[in-house]
N, C-alpha and C positions, 0 to 999 in steps of 0.2 A: 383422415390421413392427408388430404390436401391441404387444411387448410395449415397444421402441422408443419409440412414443409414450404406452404405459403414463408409461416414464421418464420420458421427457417433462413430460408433466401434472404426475407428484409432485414431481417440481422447480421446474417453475413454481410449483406449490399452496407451496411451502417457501421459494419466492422472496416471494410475494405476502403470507407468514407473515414475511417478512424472515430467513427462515434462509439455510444459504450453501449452494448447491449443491458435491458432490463432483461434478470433472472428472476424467476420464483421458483417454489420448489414442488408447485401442481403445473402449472404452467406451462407452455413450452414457447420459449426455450429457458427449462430447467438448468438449473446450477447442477448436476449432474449430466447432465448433457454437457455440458461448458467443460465443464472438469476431465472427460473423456477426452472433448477434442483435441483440447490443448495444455501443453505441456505447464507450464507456467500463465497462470491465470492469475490475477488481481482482482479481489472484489471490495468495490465499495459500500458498506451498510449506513442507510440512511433515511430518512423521513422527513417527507415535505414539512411536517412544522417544525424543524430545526433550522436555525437560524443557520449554525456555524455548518449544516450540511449545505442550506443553498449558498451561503458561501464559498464552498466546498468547490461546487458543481460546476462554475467555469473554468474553473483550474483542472477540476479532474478529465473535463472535457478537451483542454488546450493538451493535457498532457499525454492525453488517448492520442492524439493525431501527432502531434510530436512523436510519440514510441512508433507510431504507426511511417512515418516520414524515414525514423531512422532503422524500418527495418528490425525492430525487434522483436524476440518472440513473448515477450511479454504482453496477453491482452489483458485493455482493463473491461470491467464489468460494473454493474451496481444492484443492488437488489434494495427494498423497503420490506420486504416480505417479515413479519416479526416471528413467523415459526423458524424461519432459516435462521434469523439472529438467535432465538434462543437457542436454537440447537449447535453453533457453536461459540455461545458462550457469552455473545456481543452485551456489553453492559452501559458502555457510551460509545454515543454516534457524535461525529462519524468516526467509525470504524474502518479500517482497509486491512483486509485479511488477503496474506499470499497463499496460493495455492501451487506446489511444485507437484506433478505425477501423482493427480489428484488427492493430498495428502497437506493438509493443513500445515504449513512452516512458519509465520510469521502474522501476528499481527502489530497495527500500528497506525497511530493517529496519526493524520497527515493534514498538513497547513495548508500547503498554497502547491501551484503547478508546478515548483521547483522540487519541492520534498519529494512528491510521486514521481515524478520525471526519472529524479536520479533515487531515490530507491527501486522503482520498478529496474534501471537500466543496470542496476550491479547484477541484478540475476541473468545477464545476457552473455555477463561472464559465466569459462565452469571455472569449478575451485580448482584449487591451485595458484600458483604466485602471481596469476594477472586478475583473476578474482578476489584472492583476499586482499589486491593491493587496492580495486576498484571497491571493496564492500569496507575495510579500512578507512578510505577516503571519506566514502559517505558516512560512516558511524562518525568521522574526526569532524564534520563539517555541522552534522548536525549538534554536535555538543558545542562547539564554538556558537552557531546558530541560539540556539533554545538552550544552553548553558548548561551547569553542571548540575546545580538541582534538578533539571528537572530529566537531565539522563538519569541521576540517582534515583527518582521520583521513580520511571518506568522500569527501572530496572528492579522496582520493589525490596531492596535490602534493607535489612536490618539496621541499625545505628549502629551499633557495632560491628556491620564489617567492615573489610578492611580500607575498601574501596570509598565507603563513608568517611573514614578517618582519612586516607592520604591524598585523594585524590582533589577536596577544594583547596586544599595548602600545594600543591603544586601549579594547580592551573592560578593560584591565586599569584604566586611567584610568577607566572607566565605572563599575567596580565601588567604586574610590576614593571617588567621588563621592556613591555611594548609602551607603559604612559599610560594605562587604559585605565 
């Protein structure tokens, strides 16, 4: 039991440092523990012999202390643990799965300390007109970002829907317009 909430504390003390807690899902501090405490949780899935994870990991870490600076209730996390990944679902790392009210909402490959920063910070909004206008923002930014393929790419649609069909002839008129 001590040593238990030994863990504990150093994790909080590393949260409160804006570091990211390791979870596993034997271990403590479990990812079910994490998911009780707090309401909006981010978790990173990752493993040391991925390139584009240690990549990942200064970023994920500048963006921990940033969210942390501004007061967010968004904490982030990260696990390697591969039963957690398989259980839900993780098939390319890295992975960053949101967790709202311990209840899986969102996952999402994440690039650099800007992508996480402002994806973790739309959820700091609630819905309603100044969240959709802050989760708007970020969806706009990011397809300007990483482009229309490859929002189409994650969004998984078909060629024939609709969004396949009208949406590169308009951004592509968009691009027209700026010279791009």
């Amino acid at each position: 039991m001590g040593a238990r909430v030994f863990v504990w504390l150093v994790a909080g003390l590393a949260q409160a440092l804006g570091e990211v807690a390791e979870l596993s899902k034997a271990e403590a501090p479990t990812l079910a523990e994490a998911l009780e405490k707090h309401e909006v949780l981010l978790v990173k899935f990752y493993q040391d012999w991925c390139v584009y994870c240690r990549d990942l990991g200064p970023g994920y870490l500048a963006a921990a202390q940033d969210l942390r600076l501004a007061n967010s209730r968004v904490v982030l996390a990260q696990t390697r643990d591969l039963e957690l990944q398989k259980e839900f679902g993780v098939q390319r790392i890295p992975a960053v799965l949101l967790f709202r009210k311990g209840q899986l909402q969102y996952q999402h490959w994440a690039f650099d300390r800007d992508d996480i920063f402002d994806f973790a910070r739309t959820f700091d909004f609630p819905l309603g007109p100044v969240g959709s206008v802050v989760r708007s923002h970020y969806w706009l930014r990011s397809l300007v970002k990483f482009g229309v393929k490859a929002l189409l790419k994650t969004l998984r649609l078909s060629p024939d829907h609709p969004l396949q069909l009208w949406m590169p002839k308009i951004l592509g008129r968009l691009g027209e317009r700026r010279g791009d």
